[in-house]
C-alpha positions in Angstrom: -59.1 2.6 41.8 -59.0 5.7 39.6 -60.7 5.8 35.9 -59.5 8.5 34.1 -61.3 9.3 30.3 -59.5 12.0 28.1 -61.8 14.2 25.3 -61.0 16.7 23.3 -58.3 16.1 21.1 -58.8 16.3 17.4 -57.2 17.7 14.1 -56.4 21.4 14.4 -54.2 23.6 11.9 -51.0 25.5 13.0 -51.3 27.6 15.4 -54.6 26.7 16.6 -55.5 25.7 20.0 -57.0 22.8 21.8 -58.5 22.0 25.1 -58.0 18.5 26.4 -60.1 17.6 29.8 -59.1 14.4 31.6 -62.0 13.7 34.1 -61.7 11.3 36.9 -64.3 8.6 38.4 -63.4 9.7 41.5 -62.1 12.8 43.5 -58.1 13.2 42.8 -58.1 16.7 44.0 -55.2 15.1 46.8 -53.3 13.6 43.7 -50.3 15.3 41.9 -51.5 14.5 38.2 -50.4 15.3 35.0 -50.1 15.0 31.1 -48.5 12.8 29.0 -47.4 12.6 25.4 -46.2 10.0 22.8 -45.4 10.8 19.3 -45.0 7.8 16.5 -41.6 6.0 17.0 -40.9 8.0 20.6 -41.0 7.6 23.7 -44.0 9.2 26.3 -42.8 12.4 27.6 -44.0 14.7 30.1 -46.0 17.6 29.0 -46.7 19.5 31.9 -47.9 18.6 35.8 -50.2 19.9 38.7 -49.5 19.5 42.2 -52.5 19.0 44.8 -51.5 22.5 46.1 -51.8 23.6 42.7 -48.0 24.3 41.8 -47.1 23.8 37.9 -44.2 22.8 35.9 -44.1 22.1 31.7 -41.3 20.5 29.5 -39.2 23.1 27.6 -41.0 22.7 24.5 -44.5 23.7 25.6 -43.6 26.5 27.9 -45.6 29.5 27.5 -48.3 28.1 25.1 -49.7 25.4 27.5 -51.2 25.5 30.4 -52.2 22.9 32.9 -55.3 23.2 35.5 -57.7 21.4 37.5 -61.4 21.8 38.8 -61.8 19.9 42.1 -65.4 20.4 42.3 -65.9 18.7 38.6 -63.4 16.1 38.9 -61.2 17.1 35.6 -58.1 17.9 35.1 -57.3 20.4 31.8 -54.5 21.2 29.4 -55.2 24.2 27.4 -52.6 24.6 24.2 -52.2 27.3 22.2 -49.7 28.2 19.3 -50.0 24.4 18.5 -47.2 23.1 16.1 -46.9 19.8 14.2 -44.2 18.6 16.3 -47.2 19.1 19.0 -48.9 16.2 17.2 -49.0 12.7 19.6 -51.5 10.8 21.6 -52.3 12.8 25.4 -52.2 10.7 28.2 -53.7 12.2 31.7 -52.1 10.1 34.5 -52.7 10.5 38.4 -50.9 9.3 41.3 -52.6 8.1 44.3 -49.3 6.9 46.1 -48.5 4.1 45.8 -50.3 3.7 43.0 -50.0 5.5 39.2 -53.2 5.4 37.4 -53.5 6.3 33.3 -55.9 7.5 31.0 -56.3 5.6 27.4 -55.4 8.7 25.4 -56.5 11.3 22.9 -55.2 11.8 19.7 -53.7 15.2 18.6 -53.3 15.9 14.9 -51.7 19.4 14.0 -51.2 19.8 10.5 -52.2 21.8 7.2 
């Protein structure tokens, strides 16, 4: 079993930035993880993702102003974003996979507006 507890989401303005940390009850530095997003009325969509060897990928629409990364040592799994927009706005899921299984955070709530 895998707990996983998200921080640091929040109300920012435009073009702020954020820095979410996803941090594990265990070691997952083996696990391809990732983060997650849902906005009101859609579905969960992939944000970005971090292989164990440390290999990156991002949806279209956050490419260049987020960044994925992981600390081994401290458990925790980050998503930095800049240049936020209000279409940016959603709960942040961290998720996990230790095959076979798919573990998920409860979320954090990002606000961007004015």
């Amino acid at each position: 079993q895998v707990q996983l507890v998200e921080s640091g989401g929040g109300l920012v303005q435009p073009g702020g930035s954020l820095r979410l940390s996803c941090l594990a009850s265990r070691s997952i530095a083996l696990n391809p993880s990732g983060w997650y997003r849902q906005a009101p009325g859609k579905e969960r969509e992939l944000v970005a993702r971090i292989s164990r060897l440390g290999y990156t990928n991002y949806a279209d629409s956050v490419k260049g102003r987020f960044t994925i990364s992981r600390d081994n040592a401290e458990n925790t799994i980050y998503l930095q974003m800049n240049s936020l927009k209000p279409e940016d706005t959603a709960v942040y899921y961290c998720t996990t996979t230790d095959y076979p299984k798919e573990y998920w955070g409860h979320g954090t709530q990002v606000t961007v507006s004015s």
